[in-house]
C-alpha positions as CSV (number, residue, x, y, z in Angstrom):
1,X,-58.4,-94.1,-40.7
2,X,-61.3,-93.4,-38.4
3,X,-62.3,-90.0,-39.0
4,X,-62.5,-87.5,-36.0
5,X,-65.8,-86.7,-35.1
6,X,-66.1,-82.8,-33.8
7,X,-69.0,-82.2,-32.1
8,X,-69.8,-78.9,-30.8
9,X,-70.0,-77.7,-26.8
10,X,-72.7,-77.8,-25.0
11,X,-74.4,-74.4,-24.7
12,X,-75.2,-73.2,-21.3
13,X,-77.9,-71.6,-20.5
14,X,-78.3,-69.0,-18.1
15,X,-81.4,-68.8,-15.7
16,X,-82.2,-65.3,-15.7
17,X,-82.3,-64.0,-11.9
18,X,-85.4,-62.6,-10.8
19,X,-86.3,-59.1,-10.8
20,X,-85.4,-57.1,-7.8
21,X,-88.2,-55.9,-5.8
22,X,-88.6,-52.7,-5.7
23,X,-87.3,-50.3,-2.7
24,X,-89.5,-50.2,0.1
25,X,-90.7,-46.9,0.5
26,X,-89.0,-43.9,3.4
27,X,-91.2,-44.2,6.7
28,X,-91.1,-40.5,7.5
29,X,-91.4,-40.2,11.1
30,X,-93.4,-36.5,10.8
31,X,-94.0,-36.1,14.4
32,X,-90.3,-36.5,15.2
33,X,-89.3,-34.1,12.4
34,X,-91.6,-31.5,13.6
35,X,-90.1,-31.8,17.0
36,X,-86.3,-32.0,15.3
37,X,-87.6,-28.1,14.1
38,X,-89.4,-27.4,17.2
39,X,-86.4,-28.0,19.4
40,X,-83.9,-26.3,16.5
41,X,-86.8,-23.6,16.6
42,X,-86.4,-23.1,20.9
43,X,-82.1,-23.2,20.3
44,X,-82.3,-20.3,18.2
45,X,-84.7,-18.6,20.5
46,X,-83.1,-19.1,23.7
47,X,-79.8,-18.7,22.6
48,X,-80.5,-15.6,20.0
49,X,-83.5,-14.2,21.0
50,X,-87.0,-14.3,19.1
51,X,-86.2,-11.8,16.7
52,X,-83.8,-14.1,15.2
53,X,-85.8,-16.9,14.6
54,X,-87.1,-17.4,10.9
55,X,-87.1,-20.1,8.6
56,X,-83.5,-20.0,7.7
57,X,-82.1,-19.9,10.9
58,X,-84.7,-22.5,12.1
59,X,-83.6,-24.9,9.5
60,X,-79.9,-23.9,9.6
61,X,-80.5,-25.2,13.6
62,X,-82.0,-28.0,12.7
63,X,-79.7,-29.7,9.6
64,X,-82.8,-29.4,7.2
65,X,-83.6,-27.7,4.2
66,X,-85.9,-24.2,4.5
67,X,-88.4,-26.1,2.3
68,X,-88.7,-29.2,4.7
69,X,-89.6,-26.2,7.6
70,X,-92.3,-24.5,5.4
71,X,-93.6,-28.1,4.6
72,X,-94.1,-28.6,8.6
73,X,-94.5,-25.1,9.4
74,X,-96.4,-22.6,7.1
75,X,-96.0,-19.5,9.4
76,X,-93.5,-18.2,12.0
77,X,-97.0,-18.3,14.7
78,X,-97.3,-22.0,13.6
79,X,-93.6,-22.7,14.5
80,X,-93.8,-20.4,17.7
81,X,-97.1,-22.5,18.6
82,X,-95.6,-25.4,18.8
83,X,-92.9,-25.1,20.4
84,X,-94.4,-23.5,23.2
85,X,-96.5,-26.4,23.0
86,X,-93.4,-28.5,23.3
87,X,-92.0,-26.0,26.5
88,X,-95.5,-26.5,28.2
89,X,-95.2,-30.8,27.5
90,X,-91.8,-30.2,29.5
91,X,-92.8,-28.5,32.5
92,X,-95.9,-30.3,33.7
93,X,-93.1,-33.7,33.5
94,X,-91.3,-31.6,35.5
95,X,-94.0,-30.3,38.1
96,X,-95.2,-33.9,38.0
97,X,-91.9,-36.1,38.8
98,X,-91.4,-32.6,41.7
99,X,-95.4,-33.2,42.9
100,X,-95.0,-36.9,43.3
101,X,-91.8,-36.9,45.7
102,X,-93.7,-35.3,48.1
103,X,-95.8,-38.5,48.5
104,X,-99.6,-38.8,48.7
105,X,-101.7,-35.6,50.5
106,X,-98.9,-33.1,50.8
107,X,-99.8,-30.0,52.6
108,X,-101.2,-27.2,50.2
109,X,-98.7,-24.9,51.2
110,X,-95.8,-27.6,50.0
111,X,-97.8,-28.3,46.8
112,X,-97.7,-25.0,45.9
113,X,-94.3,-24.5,46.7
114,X,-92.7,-27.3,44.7
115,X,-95.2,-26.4,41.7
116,X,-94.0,-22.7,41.6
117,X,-90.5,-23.7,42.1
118,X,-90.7,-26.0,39.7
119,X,-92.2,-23.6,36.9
120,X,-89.4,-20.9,37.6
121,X,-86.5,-20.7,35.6
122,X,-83.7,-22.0,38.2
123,X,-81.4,-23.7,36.3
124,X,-80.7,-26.1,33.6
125,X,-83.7,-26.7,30.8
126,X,-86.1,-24.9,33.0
127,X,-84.0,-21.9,32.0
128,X,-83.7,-22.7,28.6
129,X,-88.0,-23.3,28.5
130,X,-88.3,-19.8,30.5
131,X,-86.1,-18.1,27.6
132,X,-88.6,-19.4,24.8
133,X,-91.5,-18.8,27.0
134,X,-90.4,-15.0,27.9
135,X,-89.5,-14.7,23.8
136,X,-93.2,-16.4,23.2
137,X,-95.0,-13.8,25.3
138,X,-93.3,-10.5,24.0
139,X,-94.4,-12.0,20.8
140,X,-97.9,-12.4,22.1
141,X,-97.6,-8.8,23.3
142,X,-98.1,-7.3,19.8
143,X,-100.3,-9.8,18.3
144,X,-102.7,-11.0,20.5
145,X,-104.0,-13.9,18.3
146,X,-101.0,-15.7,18.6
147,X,-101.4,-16.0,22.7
148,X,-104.7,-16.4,22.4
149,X,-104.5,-20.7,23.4
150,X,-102.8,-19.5,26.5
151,X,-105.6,-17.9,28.4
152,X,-107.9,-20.8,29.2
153,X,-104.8,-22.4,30.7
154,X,-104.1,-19.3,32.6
155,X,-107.5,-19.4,33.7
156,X,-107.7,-22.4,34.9
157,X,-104.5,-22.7,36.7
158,X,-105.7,-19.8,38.7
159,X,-108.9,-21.9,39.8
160,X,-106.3,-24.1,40.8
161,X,-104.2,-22.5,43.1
162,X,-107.7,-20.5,44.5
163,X,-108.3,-24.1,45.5
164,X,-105.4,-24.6,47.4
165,X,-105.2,-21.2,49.9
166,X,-107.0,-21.3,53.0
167,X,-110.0,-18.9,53.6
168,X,-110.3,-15.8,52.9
169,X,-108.2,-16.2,50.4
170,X,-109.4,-16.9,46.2
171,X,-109.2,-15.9,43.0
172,X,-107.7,-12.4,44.0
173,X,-104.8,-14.3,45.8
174,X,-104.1,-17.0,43.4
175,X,-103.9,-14.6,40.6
176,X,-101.2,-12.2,42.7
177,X,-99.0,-15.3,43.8
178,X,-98.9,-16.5,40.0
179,X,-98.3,-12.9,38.9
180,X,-95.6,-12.9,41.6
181,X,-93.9,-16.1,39.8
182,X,-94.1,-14.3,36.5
183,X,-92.4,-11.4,37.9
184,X,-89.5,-13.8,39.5
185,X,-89.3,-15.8,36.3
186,X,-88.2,-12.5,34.4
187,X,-86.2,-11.4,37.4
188,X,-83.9,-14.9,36.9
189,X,-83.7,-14.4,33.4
190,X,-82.4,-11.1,33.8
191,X,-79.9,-12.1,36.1
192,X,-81.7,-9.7,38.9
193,X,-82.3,-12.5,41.3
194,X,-80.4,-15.7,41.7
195,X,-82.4,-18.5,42.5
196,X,-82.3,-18.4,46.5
197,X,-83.3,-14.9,46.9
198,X,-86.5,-16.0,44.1
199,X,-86.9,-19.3,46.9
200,X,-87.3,-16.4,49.3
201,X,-89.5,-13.7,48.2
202,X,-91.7,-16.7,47.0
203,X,-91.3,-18.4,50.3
204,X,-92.4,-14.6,52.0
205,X,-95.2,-14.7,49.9
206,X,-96.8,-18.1,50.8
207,X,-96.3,-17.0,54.7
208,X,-98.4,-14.2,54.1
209,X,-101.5,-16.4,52.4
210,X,-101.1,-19.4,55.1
211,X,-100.7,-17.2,58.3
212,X,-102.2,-19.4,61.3
């Protein structure tokens, strides 16, 4: 009798996988999320008013946490800043792409035509950008600081426009007619004007400074 030989399974052995590497880390876009608050920031603003914008509102607007706002945005002047900052980006795309489909050498009264009507609140976002611009100024109003960036800009737009009007008119002039656009934008806002009659008193206006 031939005795059975047992002889035991072979033992497999495992290769041990290789360790996973480790998760790449979050690319935080910060520019886009300031913007995400800016924009949440000009919502709240234009829709609400200025007295309503604060962190918690800003960040309810925007789908984020308070925290991420205050980690973008240390005061309400830093948030206000920017998004005026934001409004102002906007409206020279807007005076631009209005500027250049008048072709090259328009006349200076068209220029300044298409400019102003292209800075007035007539419809759409332009009205939306007035709102936060009108809210940003009545919170320059009472603290002067905050406004402070604007006036350089102010200024030289005004050398600007001076540039534009036939003699005798200058400074004087250009700073009426812009004063005159204020006054309109405030006047569409409030629903006093609609955007012809605004077309028309401007359009009165620039007959008066280019008389032949």
């Amino acid at each position: 009798m031939t005795p059975t030989v047992w002889s035991a399974p072979p033992v497999r052995t495992s290769t041990p996988s290789p360790p996973e590497p480790p998760p790449m880390p979050k690319i935080v876009d910060h520019d886009a999320r300031r913007r995400l608050i800016a924009d949440a920031l000009m919502k709240v603003a234009a829709d609400q008013g200025l007295e309503a914008v604060s962190l918690r509102h800003v960040a309810a607007a925007a789908g984020v946490s308070v925290g991420m706002v205050q980690h973008y945005f240390h005061t309400k002047d830093e948030m206000m800043a920017f998004a005026l900052a934001a409004v102002m980006d906007r409206t020279e795309t807007r005076i631009r792409t209005a500027v250049a489909g008048l072709g090259e050498n328009p006349p200076p009264r068209l220029l300044l035509r298409t400019m102003i009507a292209a800075l007035l609140p007539l419809s759409g976002t332009a009205r939306d950008d007035g709102r936060v611009a009108l809210a940003f100024l009545a919170y320059a109003a009472v603290r002067p600081e905050a406004g402070a960036g604007l006036r350089p800009g102010t200024g030289q737009l005004v050398e600007f426009v001076a540039g534009l009007l036939p003699d005798p008119h200058g400074v004087a002039s250009a700073g009426a007619l812009l004063a005159l656009m204020e006054g309109l934008g405030v006047y569409l806002l409030g629903g006093q004007m609609t955007p012809d009659q605004a077309l028309t008193a401007l359009d009165a206006q620039l007959d008066l400074l280019f008389l032949p």
